[in-house]
N, C-alpha and C positions, 0 to 999 in steps of 0.2 A: 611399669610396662608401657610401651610404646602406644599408643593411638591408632588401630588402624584405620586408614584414611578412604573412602570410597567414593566414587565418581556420583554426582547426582544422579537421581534413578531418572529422569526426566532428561537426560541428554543420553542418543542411542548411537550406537555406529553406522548402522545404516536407516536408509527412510523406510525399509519394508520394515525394521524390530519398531519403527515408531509408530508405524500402521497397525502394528498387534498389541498396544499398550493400552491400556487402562482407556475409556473414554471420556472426557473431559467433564468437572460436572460445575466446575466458574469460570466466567467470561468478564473480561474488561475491557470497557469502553468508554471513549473520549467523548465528551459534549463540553460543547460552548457557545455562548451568549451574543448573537452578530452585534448587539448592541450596547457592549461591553458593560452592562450595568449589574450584571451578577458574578461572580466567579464560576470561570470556566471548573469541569469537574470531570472525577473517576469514576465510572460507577463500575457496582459488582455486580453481574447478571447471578442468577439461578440456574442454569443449563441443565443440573440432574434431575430425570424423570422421576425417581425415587422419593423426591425430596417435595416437603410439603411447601417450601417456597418456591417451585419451580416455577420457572416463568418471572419470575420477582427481580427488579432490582430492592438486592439487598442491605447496600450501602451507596452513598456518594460520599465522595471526599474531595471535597472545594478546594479550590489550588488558593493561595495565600492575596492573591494580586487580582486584579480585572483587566479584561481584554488582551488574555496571550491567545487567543484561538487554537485550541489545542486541535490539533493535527492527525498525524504519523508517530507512533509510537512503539515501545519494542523492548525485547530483553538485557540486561549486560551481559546474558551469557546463554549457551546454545550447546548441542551438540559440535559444531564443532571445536570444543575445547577438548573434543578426545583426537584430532588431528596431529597425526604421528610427528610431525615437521616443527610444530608450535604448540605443544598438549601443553595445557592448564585443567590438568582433568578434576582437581579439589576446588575450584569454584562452584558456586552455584547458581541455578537458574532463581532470581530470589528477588531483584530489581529491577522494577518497571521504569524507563527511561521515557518522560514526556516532554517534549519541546512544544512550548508555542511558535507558532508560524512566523505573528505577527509580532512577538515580543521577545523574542529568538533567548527565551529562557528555557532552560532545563529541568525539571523536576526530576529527584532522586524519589521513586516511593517503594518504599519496603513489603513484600509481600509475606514475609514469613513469619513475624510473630501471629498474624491470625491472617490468612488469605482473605477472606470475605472483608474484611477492615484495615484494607493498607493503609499504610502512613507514607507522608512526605520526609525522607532525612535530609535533603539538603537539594540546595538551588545551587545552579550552575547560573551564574549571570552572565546577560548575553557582553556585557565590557569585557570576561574573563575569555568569551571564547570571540571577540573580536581583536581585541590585543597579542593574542596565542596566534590567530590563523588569518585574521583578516577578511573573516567571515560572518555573515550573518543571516537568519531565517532559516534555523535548521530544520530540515524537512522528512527525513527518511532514516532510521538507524536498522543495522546489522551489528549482531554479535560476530566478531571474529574469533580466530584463535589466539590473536595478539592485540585483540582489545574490542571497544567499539568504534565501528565505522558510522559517520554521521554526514548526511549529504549537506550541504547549504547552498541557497538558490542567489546569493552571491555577497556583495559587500555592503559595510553598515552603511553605507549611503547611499542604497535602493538600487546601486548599478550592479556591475559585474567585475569581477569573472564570479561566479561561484563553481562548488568542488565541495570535497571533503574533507574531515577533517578528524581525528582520530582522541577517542576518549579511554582514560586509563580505568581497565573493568574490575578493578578491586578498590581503588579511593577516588574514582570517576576524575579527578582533573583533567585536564584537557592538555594534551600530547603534543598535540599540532597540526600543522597542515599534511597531507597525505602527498601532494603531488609534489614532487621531483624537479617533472619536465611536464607540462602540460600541452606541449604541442598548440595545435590552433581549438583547443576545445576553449569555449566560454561561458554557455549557457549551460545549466544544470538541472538538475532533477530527482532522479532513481539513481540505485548501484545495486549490484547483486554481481556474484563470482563466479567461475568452474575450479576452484580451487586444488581439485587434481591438473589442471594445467596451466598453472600461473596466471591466469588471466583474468581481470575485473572489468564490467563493463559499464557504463554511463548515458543516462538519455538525457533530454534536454524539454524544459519547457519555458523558461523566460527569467529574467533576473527581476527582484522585487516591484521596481519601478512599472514592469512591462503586464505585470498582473495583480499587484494588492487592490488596484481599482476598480477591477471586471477585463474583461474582455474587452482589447484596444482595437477596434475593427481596421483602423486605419494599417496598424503593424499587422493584423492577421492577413488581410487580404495583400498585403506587399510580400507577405512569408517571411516574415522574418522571428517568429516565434520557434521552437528547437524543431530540426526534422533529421537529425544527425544520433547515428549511436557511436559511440567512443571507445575503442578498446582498448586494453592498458595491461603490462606488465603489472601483475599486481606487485611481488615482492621487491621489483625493483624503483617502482613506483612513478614509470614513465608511460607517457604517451604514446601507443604503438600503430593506431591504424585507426579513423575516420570512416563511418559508412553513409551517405546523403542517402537518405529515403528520396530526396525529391522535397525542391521549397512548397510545393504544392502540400505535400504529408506536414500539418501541423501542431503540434503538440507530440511529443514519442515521450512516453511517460512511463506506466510502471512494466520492470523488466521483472520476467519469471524464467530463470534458468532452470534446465533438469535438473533435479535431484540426485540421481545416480551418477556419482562423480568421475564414471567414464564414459558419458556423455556429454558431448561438446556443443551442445546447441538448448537455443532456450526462445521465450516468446516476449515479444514488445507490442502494447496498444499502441496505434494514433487517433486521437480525440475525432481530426477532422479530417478530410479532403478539399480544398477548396475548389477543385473540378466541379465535385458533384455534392457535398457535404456528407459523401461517405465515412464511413469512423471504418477501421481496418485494425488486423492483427498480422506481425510478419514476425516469421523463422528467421534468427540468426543463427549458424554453423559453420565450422569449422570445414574449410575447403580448402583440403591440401598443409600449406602453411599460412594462408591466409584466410582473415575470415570473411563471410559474405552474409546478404541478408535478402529476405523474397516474400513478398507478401501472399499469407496463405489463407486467409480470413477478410471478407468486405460485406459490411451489414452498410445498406443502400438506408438513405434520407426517405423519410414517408410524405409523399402530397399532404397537404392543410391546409382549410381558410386561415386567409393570412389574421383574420382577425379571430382566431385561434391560437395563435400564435404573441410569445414578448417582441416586443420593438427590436430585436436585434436579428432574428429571424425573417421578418415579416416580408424583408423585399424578397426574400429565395421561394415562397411560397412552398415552406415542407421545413419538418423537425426533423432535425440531424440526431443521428443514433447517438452521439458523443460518448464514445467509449473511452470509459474514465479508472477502471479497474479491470482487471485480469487477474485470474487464479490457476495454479497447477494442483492436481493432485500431489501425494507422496507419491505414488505409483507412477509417475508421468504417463496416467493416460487419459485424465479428463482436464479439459480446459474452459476455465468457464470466463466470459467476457460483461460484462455491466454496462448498457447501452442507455445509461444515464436520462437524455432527450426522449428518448422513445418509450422507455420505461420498461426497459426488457434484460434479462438476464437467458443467457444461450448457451447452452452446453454441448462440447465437442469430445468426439473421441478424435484423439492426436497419437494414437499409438506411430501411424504413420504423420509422424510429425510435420515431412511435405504436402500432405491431404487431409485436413481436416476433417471430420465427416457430424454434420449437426446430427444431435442425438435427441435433444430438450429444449424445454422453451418456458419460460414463464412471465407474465405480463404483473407488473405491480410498479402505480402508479403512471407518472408518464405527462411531457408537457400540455398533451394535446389528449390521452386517452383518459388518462388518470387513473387507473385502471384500480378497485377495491377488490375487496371477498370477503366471502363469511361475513356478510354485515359491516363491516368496517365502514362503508361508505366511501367515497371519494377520496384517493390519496394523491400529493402531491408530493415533488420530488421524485426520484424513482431508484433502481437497485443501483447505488454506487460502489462503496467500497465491500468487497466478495473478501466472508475466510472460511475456509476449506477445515473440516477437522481431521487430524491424522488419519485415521479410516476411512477417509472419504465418503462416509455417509453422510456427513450434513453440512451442510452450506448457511450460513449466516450473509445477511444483508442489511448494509443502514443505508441514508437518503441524503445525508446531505453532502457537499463538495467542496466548497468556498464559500465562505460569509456572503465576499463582493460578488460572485460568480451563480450563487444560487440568486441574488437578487435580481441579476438580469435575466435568468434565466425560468425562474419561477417568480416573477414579483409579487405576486402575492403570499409570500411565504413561504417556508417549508414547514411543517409540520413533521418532526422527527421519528421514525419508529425503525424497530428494529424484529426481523422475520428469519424464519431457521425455512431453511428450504429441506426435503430429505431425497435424496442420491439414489435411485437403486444400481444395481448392478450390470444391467443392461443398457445404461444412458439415458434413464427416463429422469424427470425433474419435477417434483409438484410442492407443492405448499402447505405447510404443517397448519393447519387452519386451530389448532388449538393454543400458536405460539406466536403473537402476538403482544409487542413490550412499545409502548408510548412513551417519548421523554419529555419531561419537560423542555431542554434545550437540543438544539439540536443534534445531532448523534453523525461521528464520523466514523472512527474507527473502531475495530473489535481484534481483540486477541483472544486464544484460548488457554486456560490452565497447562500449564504439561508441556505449552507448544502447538503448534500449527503447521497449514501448508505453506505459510508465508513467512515464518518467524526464522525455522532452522538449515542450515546446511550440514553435509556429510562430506565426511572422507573415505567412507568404505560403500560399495555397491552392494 
């Protein structure tokens, strides 16, 4: 008798059946050692209320090497593997894809014989994926429907161009280079799609040489760090249309497209302003045949003694918000932004996606406030990387940003932790005061069981 075959229950057709699914009850997150002396690690959070470890990390699992600075990290596979055009719908969501930053390797880690105790099956070495693509410092992955998509912030020898580069999601080899035709794009960063209309998009933040050492003040203030997003044919895999924010907008880093795949428009942070050390969030959409972009979000730099302030700060006299993450709901109608400098996480209704309208606010951490609760005391670093859980009710946040980049920015450490913030329905935003997790290393990224707002794309509305 035949097999019959079933799509993983954890990939949905659209982002509203993922918003009604089960609620997540394990979290995986990346920590690593700024000073390469221990192995960077996976850990397994607790997440379920239910459960008598909750709140617990309940495993790490040490990566084999020291000093990859584990990053951005991501599924082989998603939702949209049921995409009518390119369907691989007998995969499964099962492989946690880790690259280091700095050591532009890969980790293959297996989540399915026990979730809470992943294993590593195999390394991707970064010679295999520099001799393939010509690329290195992989940064950012997407599950596609025709494989994995994997950003890299440029070549093995700290220059440029960087781009993507495409991983095979059943025996992970590396495929190739993604681009075609890359037009005048160079610098690299982010990618994220509207895959109902062929289009993928790219931001830019610096090629390795321009950022493994901190913040180049001399290159910031000339603007010459990314202030461009990129639009691209995605199946044909050419260079279609350039948008300049402005050498002024520096850093345009992570892209959050709608989710509902007949929606044509999505949202990009910029870290900085070098006018005013503004950090800003702007709309890109679809206008006409062409696409355009408009800033719809500007959280202002705060006055501070300068001797308040790290050395790189000090002559501007004020901490810059540095928005260094962005979130969408499933629903596309909450946008939440990470104001890293200032120590603040802000939450928007965007239903009108040309107007904003602030709904939440919560302060934790902060260069200059440091903002604690509940006892905690004094925290340093502040809300960086934001993940949204399918339902939209809870928000996770860690602290740290860059090894070299927290040090100028917080030089006296960071101290790692990781906070569940909870959503209500009206736009409000407060602080789970009984969900507070310490790392020993520092803590970048989080994904969730099942899927997130950040992990999946769709093909059906």
């Amino acid at each position: 008798m035949a097999t019959l075959l079933r799509p993983d229950p954890t990939f949905y057709p659209s982002p509203r059946l993922a918003g009604d699914a089960p609620a997540e009850t394990l979290a995986y997150m990346v920590t690593f050692d700024p000073a390469a002396q221990s192995p960077d690690a996976l850990l397994t959070v607790d997440v379920d209320p239910s459960s008598q470890s909750y709140r617990q990390v309940v495993n790490k699992l040490d990566m084999p090497n020291l000093g990859d600075e584990l990053h951005h990290f991501g599924w082989n596979a998603c939702s949209s593997a049921l995409c009518p055009y390119a369907p691989h719908p007998h995969i499964e969501r099962r492989y946690l894809l880790v690259p280091g930053l700095r050591s532009s390797r890969i980790y293959v880690i297996d989540t399915k014989p026990d979730p809470r105790r992943p294993q590593i099956v195999k390394t991707i070495e970064p010679e295999e994926i520099a001799n393939k693509t010509g690329y290195s410092r992989p940064h950012t992955l997407h599950c596609g429907p025709d494989g994995v998509y994997v950003s890299a912030l440029g070549a093995p020898d700290g220059g440029g161009p960087g781009g993507i580069f495409i991983l095979d999601h059943d025996n992970f080899t590396v495929k190739g280079r993604f681009e075609l035709d890359r037009g005048p794009q160079f610098l690299a960063y982010d990618f994220w799609w509207h895959l109902g209309y062929d289009v993928a998009l790219t931001s830019e933040w610096g090629t390795p040489k321009m950022i493994e050492d901190g913040v180049n003040g001399e290159l910031l203030l000339a603007g010459e760090y990314g202030h461009h997003l990129h639009i691209w044919d995605l199946p044909r895999r050419r260079h279609k249309q350039a948008l300049d924010l402005g050498a002024e907008q520096q850093m345009v880093l992570e892209l959050r497209p709608a989710h509902d795949p007949t929606r044509a428009y999505g949202f990009v942070g910029v870290v900085t302003s070098l006018k005013d050390l503004s950090g800003s969030v702007w709309l890109w959409y679809l206008e006409g045949s062409r696409w355009a972009v408009k800033k719809v979000i500007e959280i202002p730099a705060e006055p501070a003694d300068p001797s308040q302030l790290p050395p790189i700060l000090q002559p501007f006299k004020a901490v810059a918000p540095l928005i260094t993450d962005i979130n969408l709901s499933l629903d596309d109608r909450w946008l939440y932004v990470s104001a890293w400098g200032t120590g603040e996480i802000k939450r928007y209704d965007v239903l009108d996606p040309f107007r904003p309208r602030e709904t939440g606010s919560v302060r934790l951490g902060g260069i200059v406030e440091r903002t604690g609760w509940n006892g905690s005391g004094q925290l340093n670093g502040g809300p960086q990387m934001v993940e949204v859980s399918r339902d939209g009710r809870r928000v996770y946040l860690s602290n740290s940003l860059y090894g070299s980049w927290d040090a100028q920015f917080y030089p006296e450490g960071v101290e790692s932790w990781l906070v569940k913030l909870d959503a209500d329905e009206h736009g409000g935003l407060r602080i789970d005061p009984e969900f507070f997790v310490r790392t020993e290393q520092r803590a970048h990224q989080i994904h969730l069981e099942g899927g997130d707002a950040s992990s999946d794309s769709y093909c059906y509305p």
